[in-house]
N, C-alpha and C positions, 0 to 999 in steps of 0.2 A: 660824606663823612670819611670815606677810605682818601680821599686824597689827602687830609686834615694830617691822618694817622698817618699816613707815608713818608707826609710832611716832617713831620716831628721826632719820626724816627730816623731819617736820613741827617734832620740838624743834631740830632743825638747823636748820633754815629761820625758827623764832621767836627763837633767839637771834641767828641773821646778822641780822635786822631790826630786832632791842635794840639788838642790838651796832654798827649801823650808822647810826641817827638815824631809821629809817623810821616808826617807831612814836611820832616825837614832832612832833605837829602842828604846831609853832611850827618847827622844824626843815624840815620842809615845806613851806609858806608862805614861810619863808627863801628856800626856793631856785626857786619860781616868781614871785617877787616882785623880776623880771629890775628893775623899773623904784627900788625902793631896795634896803635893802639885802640885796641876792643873797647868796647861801651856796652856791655851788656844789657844796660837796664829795659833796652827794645825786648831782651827774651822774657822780661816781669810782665810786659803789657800783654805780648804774644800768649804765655802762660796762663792769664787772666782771662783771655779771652778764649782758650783751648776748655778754661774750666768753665765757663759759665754756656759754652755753647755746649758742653756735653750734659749736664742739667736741662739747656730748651730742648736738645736733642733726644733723650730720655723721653720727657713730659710728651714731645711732640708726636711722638710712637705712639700713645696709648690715645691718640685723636683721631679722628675721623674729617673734620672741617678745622679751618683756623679761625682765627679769631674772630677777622671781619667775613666769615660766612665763606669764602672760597673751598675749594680740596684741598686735603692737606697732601701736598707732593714729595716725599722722602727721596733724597738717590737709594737707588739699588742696586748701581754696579757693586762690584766688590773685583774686579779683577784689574790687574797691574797689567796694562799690557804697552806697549811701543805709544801708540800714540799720549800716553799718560805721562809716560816719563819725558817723550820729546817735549811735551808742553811745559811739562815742571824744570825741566831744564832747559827753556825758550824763557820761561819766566823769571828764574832763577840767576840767570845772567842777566836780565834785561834791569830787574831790578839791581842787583849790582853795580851795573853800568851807569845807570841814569838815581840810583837813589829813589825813583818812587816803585809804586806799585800800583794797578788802577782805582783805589779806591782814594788812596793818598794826593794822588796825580790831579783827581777831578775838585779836590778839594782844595788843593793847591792851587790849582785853576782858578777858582770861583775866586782865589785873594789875589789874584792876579798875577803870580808869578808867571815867567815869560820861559824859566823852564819847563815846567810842567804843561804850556802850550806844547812845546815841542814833541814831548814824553805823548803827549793825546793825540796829536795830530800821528807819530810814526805809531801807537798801535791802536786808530783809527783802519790804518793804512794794510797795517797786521791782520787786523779782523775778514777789512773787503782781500786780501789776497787769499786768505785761509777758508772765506767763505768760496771763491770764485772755484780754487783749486780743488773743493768739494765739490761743487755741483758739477766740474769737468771730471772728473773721477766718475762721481758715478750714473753720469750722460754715458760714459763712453767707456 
């Protein structure tokens, strides 16, 4: 049954993304492209979605398990440190650059665009360097 649920909620989440411009890299660019011509209406979806995730996030507190029986796992950091902001600004360009972002990217994939191959495969490539540069860190 949890695969069902996972199912449903991931095609959820790919059509709010169609359905919303996220998935169309010119659209994106639009709208971090403060200096011409801006497109704001990506900061109405963003917005919408800052509101509604601070309501599950609320609700999600006062739980113990989630839905389908697992623990409920909450982040805990709260500290701002170096590596937070390298990544936020490794993403932050990277989205600019290329227009997606990885949730966008995988859904854009699945309709076949042959950019968002691209965008997957270099931060496929991101992941195994960032995981390898960890585990040499702290071998050594």
């Amino acid at each position: 049954m949890n695969r069902v649920v996972e199912f449903i909620v991931g095609l959820l989440f790919g059509l709010g993304l169609i359905l919303s411009g996220m998935t169309d890299p010119g659209k994106v660019v639009g709208f971090l492209d403060l200096a011409g011509a801006w497109d704001p209406s990506l900061a109405f979806v963003m917005g919408g979605a800052v509101f509604a995730s601070l309501f599950a996030f609320l609700f999600a507190r006062r739980r113990t398990r989630a839905f389908l029986g697992g623990a409920m796992e909450l982040p805990t950091a709260r500290d701002i440190d170096r590596r937070l902001v390298t990544g936020s600004l490794v993403f932050g360009v990277g989205w600019g650059l290329a227009g997606f972002c990885p949730g966008p990217a995988l859904v854009s994939l699945g309709a076949g665009h042959w950019q968002a191959l691209v965008f997957v495969l270099a931060m496929l490539v991101g992941m195994a360097l960032h995981d390898f540069r960890s585990r040499e860190l702290s071998a050594g």
